[in-house]
FIGUVEX-570023 format. One line per field, with one value per atom (N, C-alpha, C): residue number from 0; residue in three letters; chain; x, y, z. Coordinates in nm, 4 decimals, always signed. Layout:
num: (NUM, ...)
residuo: (ALA, ...)
cadena: (A, ...)
xx: (X, ...)
yy: (Y, ...)
zz: (Z, ...)
END
This chain:
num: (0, 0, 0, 1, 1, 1, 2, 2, 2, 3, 3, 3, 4, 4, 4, 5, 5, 5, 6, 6, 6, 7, 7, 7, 8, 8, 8, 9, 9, 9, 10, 10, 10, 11, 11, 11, 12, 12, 12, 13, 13, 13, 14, 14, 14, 15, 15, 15, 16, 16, 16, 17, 17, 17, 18, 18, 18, 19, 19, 19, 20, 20, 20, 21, 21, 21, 22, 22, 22, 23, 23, 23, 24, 24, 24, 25, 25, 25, 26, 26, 26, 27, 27, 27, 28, 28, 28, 29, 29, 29, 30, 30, 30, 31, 31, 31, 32, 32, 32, 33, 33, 33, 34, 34, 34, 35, 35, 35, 36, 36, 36, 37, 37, 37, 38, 38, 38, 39, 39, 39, 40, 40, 40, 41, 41, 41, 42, 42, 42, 43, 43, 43, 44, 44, 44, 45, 45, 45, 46, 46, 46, 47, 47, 47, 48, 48, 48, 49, 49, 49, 50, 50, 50, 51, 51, 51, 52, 52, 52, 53, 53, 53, 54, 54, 54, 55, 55, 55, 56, 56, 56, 57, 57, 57, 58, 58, 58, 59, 59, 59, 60, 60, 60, 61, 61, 61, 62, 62, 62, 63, 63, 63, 64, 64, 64, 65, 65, 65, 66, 66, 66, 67, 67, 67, 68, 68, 68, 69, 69, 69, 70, 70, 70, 71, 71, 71, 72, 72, 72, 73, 73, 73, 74, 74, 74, 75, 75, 75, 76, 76, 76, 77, 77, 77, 78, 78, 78, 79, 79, 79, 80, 80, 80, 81, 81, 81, 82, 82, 82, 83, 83, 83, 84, 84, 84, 85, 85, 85, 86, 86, 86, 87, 87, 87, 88, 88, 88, 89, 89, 89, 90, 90, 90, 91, 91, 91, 92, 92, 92, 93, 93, 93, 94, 94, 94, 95, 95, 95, 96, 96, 96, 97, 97, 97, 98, 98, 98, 99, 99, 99, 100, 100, 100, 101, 101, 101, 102, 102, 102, 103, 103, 103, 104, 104, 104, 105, 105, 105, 106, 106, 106, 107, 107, 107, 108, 108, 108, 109, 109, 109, 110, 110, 110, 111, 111, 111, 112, 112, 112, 113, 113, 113, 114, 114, 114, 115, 115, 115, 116, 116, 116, 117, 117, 117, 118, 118, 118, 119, 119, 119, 120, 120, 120, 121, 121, 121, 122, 122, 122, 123, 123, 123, 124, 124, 124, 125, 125, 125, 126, 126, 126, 127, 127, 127, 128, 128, 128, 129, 129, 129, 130, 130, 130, 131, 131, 131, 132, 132, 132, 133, 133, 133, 134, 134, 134, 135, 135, 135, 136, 136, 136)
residuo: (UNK, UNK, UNK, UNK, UNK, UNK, UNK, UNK, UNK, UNK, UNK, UNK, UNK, UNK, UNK, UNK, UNK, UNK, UNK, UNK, UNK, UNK, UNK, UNK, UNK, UNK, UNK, UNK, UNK, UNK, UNK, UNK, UNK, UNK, UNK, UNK, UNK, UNK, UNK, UNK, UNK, UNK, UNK, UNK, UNK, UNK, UNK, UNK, UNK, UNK, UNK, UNK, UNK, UNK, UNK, UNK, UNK, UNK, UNK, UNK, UNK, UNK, UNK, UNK, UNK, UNK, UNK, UNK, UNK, UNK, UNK, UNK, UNK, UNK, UNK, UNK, UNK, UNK, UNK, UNK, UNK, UNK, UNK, UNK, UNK, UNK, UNK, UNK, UNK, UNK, UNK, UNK, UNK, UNK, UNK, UNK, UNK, UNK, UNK, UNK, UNK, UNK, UNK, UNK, UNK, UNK, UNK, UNK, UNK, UNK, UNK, UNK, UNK, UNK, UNK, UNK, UNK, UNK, UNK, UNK, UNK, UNK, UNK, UNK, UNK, UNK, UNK, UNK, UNK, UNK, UNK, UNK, UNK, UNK, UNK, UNK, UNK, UNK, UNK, UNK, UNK, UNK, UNK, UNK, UNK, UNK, UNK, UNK, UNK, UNK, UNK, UNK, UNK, UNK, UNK, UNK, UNK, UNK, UNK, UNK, UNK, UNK, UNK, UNK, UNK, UNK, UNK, UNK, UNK, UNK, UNK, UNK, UNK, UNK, UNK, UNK, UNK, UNK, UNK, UNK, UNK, UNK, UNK, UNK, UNK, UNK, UNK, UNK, UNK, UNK, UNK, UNK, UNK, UNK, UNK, UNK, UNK, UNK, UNK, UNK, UNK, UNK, UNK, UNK, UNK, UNK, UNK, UNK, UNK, UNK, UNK, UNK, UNK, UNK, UNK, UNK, UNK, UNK, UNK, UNK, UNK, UNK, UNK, UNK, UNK, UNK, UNK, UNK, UNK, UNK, UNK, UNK, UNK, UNK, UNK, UNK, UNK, UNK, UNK, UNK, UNK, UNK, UNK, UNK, UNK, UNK, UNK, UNK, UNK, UNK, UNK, UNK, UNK, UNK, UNK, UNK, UNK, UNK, UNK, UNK, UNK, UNK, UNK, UNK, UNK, UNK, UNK, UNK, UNK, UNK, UNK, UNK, UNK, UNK, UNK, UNK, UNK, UNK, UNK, UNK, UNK, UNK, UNK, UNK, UNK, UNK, UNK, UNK, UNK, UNK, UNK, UNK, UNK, UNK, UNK, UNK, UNK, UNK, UNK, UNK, UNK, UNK, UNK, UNK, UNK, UNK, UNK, UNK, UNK, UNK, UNK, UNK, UNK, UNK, UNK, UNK, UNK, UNK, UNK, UNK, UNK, UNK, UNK, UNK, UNK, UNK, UNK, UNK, UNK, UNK, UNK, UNK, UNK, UNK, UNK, UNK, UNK, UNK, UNK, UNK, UNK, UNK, UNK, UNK, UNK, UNK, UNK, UNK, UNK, UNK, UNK, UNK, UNK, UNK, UNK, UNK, UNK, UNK, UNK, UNK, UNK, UNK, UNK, UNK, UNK, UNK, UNK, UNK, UNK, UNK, UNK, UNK, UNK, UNK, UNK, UNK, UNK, UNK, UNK, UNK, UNK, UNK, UNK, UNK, UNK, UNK, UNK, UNK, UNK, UNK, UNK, UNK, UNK, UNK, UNK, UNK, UNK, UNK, UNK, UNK, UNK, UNK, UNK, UNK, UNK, UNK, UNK, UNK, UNK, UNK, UNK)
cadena: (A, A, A, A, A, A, A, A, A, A, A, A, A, A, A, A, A, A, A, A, A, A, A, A, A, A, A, A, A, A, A, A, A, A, A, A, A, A, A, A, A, A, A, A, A, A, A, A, A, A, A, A, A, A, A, A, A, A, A, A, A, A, A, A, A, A, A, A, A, A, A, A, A, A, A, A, A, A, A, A, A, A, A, A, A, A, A, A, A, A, A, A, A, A, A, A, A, A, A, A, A, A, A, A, A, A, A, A, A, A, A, A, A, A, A, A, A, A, A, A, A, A, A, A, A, A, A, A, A, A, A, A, A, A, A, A, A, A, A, A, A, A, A, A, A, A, A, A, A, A, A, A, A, A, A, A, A, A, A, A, A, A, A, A, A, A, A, A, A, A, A, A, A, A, A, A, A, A, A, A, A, A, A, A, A, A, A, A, A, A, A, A, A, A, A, A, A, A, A, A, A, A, A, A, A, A, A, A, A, A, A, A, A, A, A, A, A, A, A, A, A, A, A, A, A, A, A, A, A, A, A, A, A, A, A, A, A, A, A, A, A, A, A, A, A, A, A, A, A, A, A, A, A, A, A, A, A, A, A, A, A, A, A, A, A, A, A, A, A, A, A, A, A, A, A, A, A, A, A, A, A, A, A, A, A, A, A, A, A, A, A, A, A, A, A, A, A, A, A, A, A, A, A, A, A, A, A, A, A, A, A, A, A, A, A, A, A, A, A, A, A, A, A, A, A, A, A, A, A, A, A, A, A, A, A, A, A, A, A, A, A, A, A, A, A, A, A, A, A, A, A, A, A, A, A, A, A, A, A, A, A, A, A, A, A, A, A, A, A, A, A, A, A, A, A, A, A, A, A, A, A, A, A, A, A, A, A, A, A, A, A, A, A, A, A, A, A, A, A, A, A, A, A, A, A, A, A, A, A, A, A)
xx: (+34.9171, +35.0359, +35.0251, +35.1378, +35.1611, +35.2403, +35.2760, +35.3200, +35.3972, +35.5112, +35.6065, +35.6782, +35.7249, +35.8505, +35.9253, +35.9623, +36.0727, +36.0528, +35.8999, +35.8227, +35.7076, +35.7100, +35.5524, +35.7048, +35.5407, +35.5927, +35.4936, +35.5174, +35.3946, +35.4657, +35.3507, +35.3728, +35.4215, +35.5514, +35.6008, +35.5240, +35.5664, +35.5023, +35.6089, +35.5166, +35.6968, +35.7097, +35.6711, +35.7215, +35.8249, +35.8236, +35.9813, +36.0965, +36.1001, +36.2326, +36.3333, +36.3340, +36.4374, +36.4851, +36.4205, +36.4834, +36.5413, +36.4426, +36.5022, +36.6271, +36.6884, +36.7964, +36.9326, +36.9085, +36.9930, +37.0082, +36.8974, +36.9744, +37.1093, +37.1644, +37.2899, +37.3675, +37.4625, +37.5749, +37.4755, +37.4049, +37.3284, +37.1880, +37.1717, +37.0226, +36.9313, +36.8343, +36.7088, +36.6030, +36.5845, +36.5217, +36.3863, +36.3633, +36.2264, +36.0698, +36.1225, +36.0598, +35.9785, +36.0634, +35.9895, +35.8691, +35.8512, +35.6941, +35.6284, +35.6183, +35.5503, +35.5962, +35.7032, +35.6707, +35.6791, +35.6777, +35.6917, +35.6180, +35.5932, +35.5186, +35.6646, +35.6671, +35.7760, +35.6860, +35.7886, +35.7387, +35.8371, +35.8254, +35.9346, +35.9211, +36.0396, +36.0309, +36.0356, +35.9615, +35.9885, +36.0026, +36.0546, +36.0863, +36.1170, +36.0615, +36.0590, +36.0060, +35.9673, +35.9017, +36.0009, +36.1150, +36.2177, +36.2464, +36.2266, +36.2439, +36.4007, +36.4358, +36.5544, +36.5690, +36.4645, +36.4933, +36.3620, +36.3766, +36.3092, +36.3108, +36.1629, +36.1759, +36.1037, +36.1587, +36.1006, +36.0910, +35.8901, +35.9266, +35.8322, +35.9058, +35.8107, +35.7555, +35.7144, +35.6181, +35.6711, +35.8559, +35.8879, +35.9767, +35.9967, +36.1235, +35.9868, +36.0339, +35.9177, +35.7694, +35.7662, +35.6260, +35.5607, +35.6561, +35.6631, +35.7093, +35.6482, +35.6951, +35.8664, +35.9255, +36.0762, +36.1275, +36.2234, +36.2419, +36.3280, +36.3537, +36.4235, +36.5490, +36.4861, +36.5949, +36.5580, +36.6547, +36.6281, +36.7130, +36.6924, +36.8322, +36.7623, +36.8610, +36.8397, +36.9748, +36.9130, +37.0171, +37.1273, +37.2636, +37.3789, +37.3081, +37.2728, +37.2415, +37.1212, +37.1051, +36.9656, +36.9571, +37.0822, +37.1204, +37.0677, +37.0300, +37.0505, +36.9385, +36.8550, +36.7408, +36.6208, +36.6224, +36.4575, +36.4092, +36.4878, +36.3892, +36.3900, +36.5149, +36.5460, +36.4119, +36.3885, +36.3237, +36.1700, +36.1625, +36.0106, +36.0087, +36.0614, +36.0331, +36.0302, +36.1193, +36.0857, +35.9801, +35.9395, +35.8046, +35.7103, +35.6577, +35.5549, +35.5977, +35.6590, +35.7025, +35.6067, +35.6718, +35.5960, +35.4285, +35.4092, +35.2745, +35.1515, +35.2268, +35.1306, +35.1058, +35.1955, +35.1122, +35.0766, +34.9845, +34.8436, +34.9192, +35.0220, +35.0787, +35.1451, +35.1812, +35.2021, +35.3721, +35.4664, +35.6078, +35.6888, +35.7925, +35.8650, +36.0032, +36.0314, +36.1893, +36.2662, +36.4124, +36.5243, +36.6571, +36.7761, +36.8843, +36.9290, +37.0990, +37.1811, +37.3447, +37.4260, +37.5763, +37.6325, +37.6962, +37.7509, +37.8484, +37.8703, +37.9951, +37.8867, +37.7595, +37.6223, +37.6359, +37.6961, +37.6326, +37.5503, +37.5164, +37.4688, +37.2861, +37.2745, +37.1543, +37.1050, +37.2121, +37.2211, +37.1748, +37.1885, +37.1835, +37.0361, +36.9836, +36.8453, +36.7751, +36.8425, +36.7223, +36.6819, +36.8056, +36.7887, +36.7164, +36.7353, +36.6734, +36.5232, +36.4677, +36.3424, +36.2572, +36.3434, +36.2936, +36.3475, +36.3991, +36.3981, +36.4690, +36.4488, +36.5360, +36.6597, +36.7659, +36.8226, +36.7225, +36.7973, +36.7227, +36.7775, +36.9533, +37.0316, +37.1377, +37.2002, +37.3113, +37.3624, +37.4007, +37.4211, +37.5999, +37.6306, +37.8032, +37.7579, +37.8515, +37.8672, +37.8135, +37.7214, +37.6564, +37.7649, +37.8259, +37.9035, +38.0411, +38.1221, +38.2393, +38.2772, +38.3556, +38.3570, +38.2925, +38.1670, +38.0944, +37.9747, +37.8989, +37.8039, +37.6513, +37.5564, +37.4217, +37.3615, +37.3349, +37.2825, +37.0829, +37.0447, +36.8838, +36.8356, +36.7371, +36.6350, +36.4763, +36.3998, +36.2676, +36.2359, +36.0981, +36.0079, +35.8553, +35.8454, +35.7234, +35.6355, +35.5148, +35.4407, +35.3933, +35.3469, +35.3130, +35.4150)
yy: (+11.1883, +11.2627, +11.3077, +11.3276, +11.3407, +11.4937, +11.5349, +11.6239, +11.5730, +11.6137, +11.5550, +11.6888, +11.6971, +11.8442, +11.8852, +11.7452, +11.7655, +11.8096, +11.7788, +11.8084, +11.7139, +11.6864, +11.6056, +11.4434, +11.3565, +11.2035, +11.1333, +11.0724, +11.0503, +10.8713, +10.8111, +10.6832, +10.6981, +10.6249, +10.6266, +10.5959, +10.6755, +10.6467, +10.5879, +10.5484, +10.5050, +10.5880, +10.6806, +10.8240, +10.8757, +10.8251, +10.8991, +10.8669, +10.6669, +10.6243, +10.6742, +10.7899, +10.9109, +10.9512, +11.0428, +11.0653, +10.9829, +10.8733, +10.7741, +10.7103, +10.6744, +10.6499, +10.8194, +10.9134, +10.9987, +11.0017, +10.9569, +10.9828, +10.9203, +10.8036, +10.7580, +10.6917, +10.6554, +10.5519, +10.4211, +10.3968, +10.2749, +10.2708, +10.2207, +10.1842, +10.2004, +10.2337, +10.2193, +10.0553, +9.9989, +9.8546, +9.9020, +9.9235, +9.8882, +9.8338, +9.7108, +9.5980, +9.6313, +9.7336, +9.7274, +9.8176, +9.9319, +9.9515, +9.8532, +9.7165, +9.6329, +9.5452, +9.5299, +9.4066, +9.4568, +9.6107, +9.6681, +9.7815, +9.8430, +9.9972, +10.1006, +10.1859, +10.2772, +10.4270, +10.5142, +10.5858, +10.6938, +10.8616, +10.8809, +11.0671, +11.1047, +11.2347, +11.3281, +11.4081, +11.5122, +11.6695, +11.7193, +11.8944, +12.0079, +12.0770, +12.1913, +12.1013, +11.9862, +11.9511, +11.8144, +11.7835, +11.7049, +11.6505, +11.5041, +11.3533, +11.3483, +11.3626, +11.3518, +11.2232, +11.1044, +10.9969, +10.9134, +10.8138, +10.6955, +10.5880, +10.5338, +10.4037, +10.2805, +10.1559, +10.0423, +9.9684, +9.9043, +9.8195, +9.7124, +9.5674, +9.4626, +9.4073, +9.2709, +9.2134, +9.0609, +9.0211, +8.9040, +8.8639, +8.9439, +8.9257, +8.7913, +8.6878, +8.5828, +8.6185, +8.6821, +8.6941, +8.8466, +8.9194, +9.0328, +9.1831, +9.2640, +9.3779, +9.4137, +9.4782, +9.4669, +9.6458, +9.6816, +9.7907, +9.7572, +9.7568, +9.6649, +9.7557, +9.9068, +9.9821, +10.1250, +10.2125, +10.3620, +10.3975, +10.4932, +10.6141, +10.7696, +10.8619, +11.0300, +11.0425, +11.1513, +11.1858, +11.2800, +11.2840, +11.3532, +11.4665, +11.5700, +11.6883, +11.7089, +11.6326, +11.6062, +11.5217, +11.4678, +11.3755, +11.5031, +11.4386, +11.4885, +11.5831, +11.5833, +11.7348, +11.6921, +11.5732, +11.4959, +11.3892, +11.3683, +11.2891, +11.1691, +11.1058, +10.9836, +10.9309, +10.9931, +10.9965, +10.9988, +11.0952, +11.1049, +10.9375, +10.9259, +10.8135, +10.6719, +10.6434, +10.5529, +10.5406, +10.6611, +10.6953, +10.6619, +10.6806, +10.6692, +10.4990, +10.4292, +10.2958, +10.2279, +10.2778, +10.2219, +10.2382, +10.3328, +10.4202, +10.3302, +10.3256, +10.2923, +10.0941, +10.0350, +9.9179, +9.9017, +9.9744, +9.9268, +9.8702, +9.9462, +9.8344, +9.7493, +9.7112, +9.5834, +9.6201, +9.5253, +9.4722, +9.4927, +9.5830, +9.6203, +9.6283, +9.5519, +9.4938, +9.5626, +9.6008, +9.6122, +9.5468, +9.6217, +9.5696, +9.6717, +9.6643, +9.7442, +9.7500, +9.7308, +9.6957, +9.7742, +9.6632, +9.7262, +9.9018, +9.8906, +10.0162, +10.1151, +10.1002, +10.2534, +10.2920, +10.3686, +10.4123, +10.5177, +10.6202, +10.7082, +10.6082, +10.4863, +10.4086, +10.4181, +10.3521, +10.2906, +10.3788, +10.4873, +10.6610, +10.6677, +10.7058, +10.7042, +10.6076, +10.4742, +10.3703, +10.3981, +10.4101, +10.4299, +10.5552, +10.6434, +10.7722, +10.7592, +10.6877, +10.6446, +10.5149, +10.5045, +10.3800, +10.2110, +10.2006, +10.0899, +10.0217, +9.8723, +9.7533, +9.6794, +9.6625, +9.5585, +9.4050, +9.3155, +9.1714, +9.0845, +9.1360, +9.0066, +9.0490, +8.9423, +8.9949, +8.8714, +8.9137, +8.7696, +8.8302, +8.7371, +8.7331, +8.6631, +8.7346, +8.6309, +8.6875, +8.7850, +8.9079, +8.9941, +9.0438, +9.1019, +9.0816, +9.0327, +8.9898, +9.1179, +9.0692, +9.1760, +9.2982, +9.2759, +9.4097, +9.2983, +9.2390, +9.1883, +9.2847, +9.2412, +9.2770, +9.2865, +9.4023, +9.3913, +9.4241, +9.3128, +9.3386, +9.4390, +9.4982, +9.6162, +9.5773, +9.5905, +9.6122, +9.7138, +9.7896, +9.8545, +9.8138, +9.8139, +9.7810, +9.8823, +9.9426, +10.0533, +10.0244, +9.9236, +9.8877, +9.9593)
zz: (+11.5032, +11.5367, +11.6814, +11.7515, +11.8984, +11.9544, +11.9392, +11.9911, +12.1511, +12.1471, +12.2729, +12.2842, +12.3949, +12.4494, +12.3370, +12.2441, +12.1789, +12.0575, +11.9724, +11.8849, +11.8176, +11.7278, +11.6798, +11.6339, +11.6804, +11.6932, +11.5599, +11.5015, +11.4366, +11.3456, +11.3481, +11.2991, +11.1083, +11.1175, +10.9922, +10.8911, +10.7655, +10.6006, +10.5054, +10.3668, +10.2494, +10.2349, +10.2291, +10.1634, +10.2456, +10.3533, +10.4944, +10.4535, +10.3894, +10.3449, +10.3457, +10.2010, +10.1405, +10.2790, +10.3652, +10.4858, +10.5724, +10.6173, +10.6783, +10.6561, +10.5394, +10.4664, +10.4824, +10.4894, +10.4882, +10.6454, +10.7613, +10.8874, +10.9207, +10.8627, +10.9208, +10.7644, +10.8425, +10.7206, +10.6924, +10.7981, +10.8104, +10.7258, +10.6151, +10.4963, +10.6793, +10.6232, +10.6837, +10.6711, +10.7903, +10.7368, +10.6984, +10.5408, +10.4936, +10.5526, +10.5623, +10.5728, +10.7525, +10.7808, +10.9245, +10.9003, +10.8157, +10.7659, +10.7547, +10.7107, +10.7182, +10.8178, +10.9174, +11.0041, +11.1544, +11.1536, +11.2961, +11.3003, +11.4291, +11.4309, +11.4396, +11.3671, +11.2955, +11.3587, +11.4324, +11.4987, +11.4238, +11.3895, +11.3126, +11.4403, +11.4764, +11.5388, +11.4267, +11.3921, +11.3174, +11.4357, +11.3202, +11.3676, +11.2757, +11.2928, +11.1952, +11.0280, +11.0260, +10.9025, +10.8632, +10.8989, +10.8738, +11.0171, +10.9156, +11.0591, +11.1126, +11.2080, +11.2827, +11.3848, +11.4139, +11.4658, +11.4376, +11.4604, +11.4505, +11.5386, +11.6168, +11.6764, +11.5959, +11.6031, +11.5274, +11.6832, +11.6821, +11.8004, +11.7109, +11.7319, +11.6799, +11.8064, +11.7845, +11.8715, +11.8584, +11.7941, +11.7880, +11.9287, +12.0315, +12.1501, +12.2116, +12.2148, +12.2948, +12.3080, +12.1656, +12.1791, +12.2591, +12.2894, +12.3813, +12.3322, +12.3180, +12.2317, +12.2843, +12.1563, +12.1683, +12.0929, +12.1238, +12.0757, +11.9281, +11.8769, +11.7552, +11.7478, +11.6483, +11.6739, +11.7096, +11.7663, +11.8069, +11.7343, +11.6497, +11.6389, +11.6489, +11.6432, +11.6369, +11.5770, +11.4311, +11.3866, +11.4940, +11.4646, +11.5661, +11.5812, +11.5227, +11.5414, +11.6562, +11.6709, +11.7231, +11.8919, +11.9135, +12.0688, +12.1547, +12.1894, +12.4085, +12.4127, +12.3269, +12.2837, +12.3187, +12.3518, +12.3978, +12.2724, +12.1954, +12.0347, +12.0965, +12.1413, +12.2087, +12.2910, +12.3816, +12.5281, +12.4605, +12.3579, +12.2945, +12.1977, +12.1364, +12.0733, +12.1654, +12.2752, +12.3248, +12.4333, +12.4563, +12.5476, +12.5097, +12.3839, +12.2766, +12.2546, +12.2253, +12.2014, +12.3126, +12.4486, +12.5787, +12.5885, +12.6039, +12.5741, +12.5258, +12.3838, +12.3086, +12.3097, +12.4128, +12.4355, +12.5574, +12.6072, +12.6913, +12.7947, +12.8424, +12.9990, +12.9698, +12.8458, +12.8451, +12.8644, +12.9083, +12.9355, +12.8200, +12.7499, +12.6973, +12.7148, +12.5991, +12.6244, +12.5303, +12.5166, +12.4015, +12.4390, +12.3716, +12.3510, +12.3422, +12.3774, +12.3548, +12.3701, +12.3089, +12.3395, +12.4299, +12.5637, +12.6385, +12.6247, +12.4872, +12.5100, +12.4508, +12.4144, +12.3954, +12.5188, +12.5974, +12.7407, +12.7128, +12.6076, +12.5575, +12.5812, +12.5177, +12.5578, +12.6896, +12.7242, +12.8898, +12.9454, +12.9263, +13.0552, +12.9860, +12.8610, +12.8284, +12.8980, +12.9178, +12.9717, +13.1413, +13.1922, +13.2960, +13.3484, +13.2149, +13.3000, +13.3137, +13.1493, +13.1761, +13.2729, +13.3236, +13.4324, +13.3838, +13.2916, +13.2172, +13.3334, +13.3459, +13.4079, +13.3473, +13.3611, +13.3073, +13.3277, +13.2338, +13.2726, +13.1863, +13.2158, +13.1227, +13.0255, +13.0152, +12.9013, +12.8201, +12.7084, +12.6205, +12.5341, +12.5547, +12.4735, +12.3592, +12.2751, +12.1410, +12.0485, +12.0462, +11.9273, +11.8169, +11.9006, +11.9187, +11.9605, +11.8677, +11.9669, +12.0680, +12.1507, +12.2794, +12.3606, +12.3171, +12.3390, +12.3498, +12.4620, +12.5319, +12.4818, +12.4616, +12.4065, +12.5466, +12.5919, +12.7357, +12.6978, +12.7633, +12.7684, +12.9159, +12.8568, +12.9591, +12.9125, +13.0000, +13.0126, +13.0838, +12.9970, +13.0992, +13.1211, +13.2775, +13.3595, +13.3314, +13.2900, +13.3273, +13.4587, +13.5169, +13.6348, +13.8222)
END
């Protein structure tokens, strides 16, 4: 467990699911306890966001998905979970995704240093999948 500005960071359990599943309209992907490192923000005792980063973007660690429950935006969970994402691979080159109309992303990436490095149509009809990396270097 980590402790960040925003509060304790700590690598996801099955037992979070139940929560994990009540942060959004959106099921929680399971399967990423077993096929990704699952990072979960807790506070006051109850998880309010989650990062999933795998290791399938070309072979290159990838952010898969971020969320923070609403109550919880703009408070630091965001910024703590994808910090810890970076962090914890050794320097190595870290990539995600994000649809052009998230600017709520966009402003997180940029604030943390992230690069653009591309954009792909067709995901998404009308709303372009824009790629970012971060360098620790």
């Amino acid at each position: 467990m980590m402790t960040s500005a925003f509060g304790e960071i700590r690598l996801a359990e099955p037992a979070d699911i139940g929560q994990l599943d009540t942060l959004s309209s959106m099921r929680f992907e399971a399967w990423w306890l077993d096929e990704a490192t699952v990072h979960v923000a807790e506070l006051h005792g109850a998880i309010v966001g989650y990062v999933a980063t795998t290791d399938d973007f070309f072979g290159r660690p990838f952010i898969a998905s971020l969320f923070v429950g609403d109550l919880y935006r703009r408070r630091g969970a965001g910024s703590a979970l994808v910090t810890v994402a970076t962090t914890e691979r050794d320097g190595e080159r870290v990539f995600t995704s994000t649809n052009r109309s998230n600017t709520s992303m966009q402003r997180l990436l940029h604030r943390l240093d992230w690069r653009p490095c591309g954009i792909v149509d067709g995901i998404d009809e009308g709303d372009p999948e824009l790629f970012y990396y971060y360098d620790p270097d």
